[in-house]
C-alpha positions as protocol buffer text, in pm:
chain_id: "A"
residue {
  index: 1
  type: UNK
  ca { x: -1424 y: 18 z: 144 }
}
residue {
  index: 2
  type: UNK
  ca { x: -1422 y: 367 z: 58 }
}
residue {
  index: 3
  type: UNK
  ca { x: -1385 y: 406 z: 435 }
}
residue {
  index: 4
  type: UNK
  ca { x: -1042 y: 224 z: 484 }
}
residue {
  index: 5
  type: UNK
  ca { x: -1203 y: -75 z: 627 }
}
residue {
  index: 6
  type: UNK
  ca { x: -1129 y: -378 z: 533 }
}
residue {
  index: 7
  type: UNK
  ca { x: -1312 y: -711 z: 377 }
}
residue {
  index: 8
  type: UNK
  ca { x: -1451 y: -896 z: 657 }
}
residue {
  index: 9
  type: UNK
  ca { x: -1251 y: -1232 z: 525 }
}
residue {
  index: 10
  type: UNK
  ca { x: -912 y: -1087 z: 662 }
}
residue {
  index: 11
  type: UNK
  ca { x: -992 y: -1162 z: 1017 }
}
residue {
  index: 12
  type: UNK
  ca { x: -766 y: -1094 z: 1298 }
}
residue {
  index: 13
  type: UNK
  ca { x: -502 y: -914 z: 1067 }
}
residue {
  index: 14
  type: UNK
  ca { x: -761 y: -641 z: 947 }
}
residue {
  index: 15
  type: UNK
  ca { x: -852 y: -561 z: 1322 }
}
residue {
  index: 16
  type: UNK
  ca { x: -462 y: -535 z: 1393 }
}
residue {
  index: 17
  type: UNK
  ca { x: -474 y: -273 z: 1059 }
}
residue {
  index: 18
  type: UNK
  ca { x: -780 y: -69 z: 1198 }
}
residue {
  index: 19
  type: UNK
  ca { x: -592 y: -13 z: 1525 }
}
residue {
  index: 20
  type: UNK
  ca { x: -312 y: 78 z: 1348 }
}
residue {
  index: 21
  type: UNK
  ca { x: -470 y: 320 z: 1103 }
}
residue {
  index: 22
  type: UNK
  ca { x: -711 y: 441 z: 1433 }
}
residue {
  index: 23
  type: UNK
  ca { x: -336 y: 522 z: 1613 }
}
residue {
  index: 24
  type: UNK
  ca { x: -251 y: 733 z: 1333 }
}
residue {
  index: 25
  type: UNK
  ca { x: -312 y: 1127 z: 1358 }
}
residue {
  index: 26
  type: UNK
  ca { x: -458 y: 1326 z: 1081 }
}
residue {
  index: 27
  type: UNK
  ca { x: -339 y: 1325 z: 706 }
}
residue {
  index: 28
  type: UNK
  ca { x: -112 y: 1050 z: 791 }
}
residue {
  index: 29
  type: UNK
  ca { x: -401 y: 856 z: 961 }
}
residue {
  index: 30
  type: UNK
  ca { x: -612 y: 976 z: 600 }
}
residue {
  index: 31
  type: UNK
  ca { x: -349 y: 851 z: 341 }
}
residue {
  index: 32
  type: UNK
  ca { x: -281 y: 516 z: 501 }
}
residue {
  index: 33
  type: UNK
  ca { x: -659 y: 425 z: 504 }
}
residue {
  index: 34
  type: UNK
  ca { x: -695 y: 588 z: 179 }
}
residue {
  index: 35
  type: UNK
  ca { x: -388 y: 363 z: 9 }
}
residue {
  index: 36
  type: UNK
  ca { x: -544 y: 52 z: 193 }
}
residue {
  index: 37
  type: UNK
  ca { x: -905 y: 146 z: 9 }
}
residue {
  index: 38
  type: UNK
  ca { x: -695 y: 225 z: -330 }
}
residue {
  index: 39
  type: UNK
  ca { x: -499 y: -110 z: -297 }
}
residue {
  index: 40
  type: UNK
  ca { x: -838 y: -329 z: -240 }
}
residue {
  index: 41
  type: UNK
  ca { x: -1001 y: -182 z: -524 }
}
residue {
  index: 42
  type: UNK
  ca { x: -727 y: -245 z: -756 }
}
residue {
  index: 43
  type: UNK
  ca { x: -737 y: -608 z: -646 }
}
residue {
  index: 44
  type: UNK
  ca { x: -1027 y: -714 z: -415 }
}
residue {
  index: 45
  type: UNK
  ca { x: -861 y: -1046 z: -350 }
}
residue {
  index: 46
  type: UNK
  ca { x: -573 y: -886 z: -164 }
}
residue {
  index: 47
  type: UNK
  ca { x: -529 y: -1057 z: 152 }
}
residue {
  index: 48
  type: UNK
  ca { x: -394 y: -856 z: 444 }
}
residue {
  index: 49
  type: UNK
  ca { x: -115 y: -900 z: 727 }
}
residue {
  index: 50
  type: UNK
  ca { x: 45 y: -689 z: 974 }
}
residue {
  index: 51
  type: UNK
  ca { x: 414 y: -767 z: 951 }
}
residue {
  index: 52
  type: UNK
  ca { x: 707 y: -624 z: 1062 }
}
residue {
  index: 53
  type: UNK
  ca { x: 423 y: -346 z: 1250 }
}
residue {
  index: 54
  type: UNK
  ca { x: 317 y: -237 z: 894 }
}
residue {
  index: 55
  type: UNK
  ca { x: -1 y: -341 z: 703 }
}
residue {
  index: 56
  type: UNK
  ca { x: 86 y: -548 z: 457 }
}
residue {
  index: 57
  type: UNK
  ca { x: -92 y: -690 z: 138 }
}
residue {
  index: 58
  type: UNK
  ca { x: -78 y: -1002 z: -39 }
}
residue {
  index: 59
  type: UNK
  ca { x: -180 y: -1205 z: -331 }
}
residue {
  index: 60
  type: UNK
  ca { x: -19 y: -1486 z: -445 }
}
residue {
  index: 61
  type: UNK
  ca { x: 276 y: -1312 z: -265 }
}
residue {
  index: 62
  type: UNK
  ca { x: 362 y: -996 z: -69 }
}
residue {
  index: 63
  type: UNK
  ca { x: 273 y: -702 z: -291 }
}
residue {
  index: 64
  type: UNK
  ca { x: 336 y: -416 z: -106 }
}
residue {
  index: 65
  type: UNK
  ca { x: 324 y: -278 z: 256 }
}
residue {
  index: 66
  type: UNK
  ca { x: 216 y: 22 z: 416 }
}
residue {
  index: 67
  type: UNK
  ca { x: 470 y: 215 z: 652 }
}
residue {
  index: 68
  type: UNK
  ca { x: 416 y: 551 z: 846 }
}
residue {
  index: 69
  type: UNK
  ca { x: 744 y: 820 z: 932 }
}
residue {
  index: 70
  type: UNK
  ca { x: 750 y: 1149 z: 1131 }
}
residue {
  index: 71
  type: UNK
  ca { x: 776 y: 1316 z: 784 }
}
residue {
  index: 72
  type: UNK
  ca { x: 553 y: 1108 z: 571 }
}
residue {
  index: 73
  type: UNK
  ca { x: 432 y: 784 z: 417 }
}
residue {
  index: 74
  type: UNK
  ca { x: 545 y: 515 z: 283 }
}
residue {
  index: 75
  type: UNK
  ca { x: 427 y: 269 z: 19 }
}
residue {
  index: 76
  type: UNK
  ca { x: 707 y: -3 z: -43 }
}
residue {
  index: 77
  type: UNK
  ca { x: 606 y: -221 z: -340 }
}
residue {
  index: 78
  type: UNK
  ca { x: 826 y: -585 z: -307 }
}
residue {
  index: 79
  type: UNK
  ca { x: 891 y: -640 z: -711 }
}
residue {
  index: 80
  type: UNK
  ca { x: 822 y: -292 z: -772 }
}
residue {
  index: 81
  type: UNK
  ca { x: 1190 y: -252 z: -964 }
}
residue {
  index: 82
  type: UNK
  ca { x: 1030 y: -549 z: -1233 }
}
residue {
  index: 83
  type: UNK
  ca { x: 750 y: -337 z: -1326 }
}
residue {
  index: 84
  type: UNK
  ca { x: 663 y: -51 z: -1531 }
}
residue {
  index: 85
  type: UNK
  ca { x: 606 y: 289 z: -1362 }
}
residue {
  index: 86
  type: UNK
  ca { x: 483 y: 513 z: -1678 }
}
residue {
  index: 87
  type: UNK
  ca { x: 344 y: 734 z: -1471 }
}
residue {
  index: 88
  type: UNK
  ca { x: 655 y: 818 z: -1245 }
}
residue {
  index: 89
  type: UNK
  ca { x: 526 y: 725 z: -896 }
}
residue {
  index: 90
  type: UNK
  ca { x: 798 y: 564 z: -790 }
}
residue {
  index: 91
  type: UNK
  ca { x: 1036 y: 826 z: -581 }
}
residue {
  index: 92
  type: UNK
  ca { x: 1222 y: 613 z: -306 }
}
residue {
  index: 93
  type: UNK
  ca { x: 1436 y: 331 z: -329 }
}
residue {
  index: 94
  type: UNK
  ca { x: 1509 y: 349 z: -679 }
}
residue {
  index: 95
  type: UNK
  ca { x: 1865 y: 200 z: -587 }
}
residue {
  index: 96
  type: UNK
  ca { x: 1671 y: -165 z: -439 }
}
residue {
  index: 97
  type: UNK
  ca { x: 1751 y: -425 z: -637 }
}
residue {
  index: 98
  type: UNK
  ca { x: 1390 y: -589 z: -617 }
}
residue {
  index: 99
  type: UNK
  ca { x: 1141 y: -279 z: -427 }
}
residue {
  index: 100
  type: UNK
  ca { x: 1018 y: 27 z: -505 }
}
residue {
  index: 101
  type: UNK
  ca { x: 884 y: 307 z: -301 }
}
residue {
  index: 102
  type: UNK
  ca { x: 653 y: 591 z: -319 }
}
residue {
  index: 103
  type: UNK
  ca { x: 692 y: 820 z: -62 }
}
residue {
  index: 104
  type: UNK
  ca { x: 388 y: 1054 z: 5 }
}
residue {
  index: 105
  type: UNK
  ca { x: 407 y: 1388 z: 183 }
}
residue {
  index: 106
  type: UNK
  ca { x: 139 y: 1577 z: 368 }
}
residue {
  index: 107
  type: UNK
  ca { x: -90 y: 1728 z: 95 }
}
residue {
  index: 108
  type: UNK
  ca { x: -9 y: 1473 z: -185 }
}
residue {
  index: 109
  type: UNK
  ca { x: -117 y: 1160 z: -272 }
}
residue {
  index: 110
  type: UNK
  ca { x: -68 y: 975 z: -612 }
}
residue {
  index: 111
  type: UNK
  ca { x: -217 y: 976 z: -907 }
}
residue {
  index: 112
  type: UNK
  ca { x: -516 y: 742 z: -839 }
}
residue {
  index: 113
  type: UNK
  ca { x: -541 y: 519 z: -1164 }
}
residue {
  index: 114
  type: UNK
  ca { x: -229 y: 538 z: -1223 }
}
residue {
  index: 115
  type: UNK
  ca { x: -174 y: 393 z: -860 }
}
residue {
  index: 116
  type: UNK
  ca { x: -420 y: 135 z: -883 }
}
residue {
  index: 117
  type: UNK
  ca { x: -258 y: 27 z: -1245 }
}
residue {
  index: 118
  type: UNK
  ca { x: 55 y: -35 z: -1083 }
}
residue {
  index: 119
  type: UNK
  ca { x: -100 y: -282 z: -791 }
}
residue {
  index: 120
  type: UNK
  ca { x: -218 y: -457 z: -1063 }
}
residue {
  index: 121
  type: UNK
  ca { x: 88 y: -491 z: -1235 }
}
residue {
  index: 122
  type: UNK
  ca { x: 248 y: -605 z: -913 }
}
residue {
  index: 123
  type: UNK
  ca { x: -19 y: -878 z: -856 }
}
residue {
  index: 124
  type: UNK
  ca { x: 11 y: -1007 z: -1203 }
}
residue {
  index: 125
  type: UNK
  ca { x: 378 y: -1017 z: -1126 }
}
residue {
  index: 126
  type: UNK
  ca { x: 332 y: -1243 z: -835 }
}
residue {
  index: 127
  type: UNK
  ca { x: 77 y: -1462 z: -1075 }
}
């Protein structure tokens, strides 16, 4: 999955994901299938959807979706305010009573462990 694909159990909504990810130009197109790869090996049960015309992922629960901007992208955790963030990824949203964002620019991308600790805080949270 090191590639951004997929597990072949998600069906439909993991062809709707490639064509997004294919659509995408660039770093943008590289950080979106990178996060995707990230978020599956934190939690290789994650289920995926493409709601609201984001890929989003799911376990017991929406976890967090994927969004792309002109300037960057976007990676909106739903409980994210109810978990612990020692390492400081969170940089958007910090007002949402429930989410938390991390907003990536061209050139960065977070902290991997870290990153893959906090998807599997969120999924615990949704346990």
């Amino acid at each position: 999955m090191a590639d951004g694909s997929a597990p072949a159990a998600s069906g439909s909504a993991a062809a709707e994901i490639d064509a997004f990810i294919a659509g995408l130009e660039g770093w943008q197109r590289e950080t979106v299938a990178r996060l995707r790869a990230v978020i599956h090996e934190a939690d290789p049960e994650m289920v995926e959807a493409f709601k609201w015309g984001v890929p989003v992922y799911a376990d017991h629960g929406n976890v967090c979706a994927t969004g792309v901007f002109s300037r960057g992208v976007k990676l909106n955790v739903f409980k994210g305010a109810s978990l612990r963030d020692p390492a400081g990824l969170f940089n958007a949203g910090l007002e949402a009573k429930t989410s938390r964002a991390i907003d990536i620019h061209e050139g960065e991308f977070p902290d991997e462990p870290a990153l893959k600790g906090l998807i599997e805080e969120a999924v615990a949270a949704n346990r």
